[in-house]
C-alpha positions as a printed Julia matrix, in Angstrom:
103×3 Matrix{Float64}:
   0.0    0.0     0.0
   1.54   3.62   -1.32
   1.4    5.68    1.43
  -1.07   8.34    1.34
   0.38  11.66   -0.53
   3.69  10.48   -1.41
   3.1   11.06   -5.03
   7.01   9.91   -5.92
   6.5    6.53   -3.8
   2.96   6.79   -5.98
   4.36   6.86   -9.4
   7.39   4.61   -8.2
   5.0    1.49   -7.26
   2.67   2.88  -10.46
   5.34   2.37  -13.18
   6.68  -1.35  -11.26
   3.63  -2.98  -11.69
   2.72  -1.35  -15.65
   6.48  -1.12  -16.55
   5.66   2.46  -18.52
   3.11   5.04  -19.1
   2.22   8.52  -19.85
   1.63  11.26  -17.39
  -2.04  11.9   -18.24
  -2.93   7.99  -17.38
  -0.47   8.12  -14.46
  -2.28  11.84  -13.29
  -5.72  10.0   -13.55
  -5.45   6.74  -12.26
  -3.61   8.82   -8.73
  -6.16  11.86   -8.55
  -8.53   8.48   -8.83
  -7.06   7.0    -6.11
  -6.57  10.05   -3.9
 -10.16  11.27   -4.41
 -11.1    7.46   -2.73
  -8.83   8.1     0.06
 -10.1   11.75    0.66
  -6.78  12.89    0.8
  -5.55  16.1    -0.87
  -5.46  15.6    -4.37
  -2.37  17.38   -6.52
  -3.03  19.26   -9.78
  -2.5   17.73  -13.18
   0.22  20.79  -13.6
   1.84  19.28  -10.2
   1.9   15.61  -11.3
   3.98  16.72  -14.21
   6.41  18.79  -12.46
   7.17  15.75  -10.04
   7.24  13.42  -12.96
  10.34  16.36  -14.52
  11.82  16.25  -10.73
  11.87  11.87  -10.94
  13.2   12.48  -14.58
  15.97  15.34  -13.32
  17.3   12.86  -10.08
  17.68  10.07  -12.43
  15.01   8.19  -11.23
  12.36   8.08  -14.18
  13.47   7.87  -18.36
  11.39   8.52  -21.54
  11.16   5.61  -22.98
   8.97   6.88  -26.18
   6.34   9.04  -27.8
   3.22   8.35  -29.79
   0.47  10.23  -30.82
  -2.25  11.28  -29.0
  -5.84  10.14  -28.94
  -7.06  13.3   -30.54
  -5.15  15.65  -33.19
  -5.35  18.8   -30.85
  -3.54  17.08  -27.89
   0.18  16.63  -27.31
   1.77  13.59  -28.06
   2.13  10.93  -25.55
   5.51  10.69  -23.61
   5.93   7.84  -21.79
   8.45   7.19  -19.02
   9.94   4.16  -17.22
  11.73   3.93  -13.71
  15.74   4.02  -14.84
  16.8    0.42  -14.08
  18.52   0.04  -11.04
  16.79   3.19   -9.13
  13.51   0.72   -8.3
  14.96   0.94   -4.17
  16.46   4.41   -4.21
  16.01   6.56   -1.0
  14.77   9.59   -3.45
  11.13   8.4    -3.84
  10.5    9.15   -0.26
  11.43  12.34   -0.69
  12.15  13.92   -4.35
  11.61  17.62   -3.54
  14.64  17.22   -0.57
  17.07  15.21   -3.38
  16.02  17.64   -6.27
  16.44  21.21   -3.41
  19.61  19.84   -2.64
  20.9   19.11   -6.3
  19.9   22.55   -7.53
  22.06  24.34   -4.77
């Protein structure tokens, strides 16, 4: 069980049991799961900016891109955890790893 908020630990046990996706089915399927837990539920704007923080530390690659359902939307980027990073300490805590990195 992902516990409640960590969206990192989320995405982390998300993308280990599907293997890759794309952030709008990722962003769904967790505001989804959030909204059942009644717990605060982050934007679709924040769920990409984590999944750019995963990307930055190394933990999360793109894998590929396809087009999207509808001509008007962006094409689909989907991502993968980085082999290897499945156990890292950074999913508890992305925001602290990526802070740090910056400085």
């Amino acid at each position: 069980m992902v516990k409640v908020g960590y969206c990192g630990v989320w995405i982390r046990d998300h993308l280990c049991e599907v293997k890759e996706d794309y952030i709008q089915s990722m962003s769904s399927r967790y505001r989804s799961e959030m909204k059942e837990t009644k717990n605060h539920v982050s934007s679709y704007h924040s769920f990409c900016k984590m999944v750019y923080v995963l990307e930055s530390l190394g933990l999360l690659e793109f894998t590929r891109e396809e087009p999207a359902s509808r001509d008007w939307l962006k094409h689909r980027k989907y991502y993968r955890i980085k082999p290897g990073m499945e156990n890292s300490l950074k999913w508890e805590n992305p925001q602290k790893y990526y802070e740090t990195k910056a400085t």
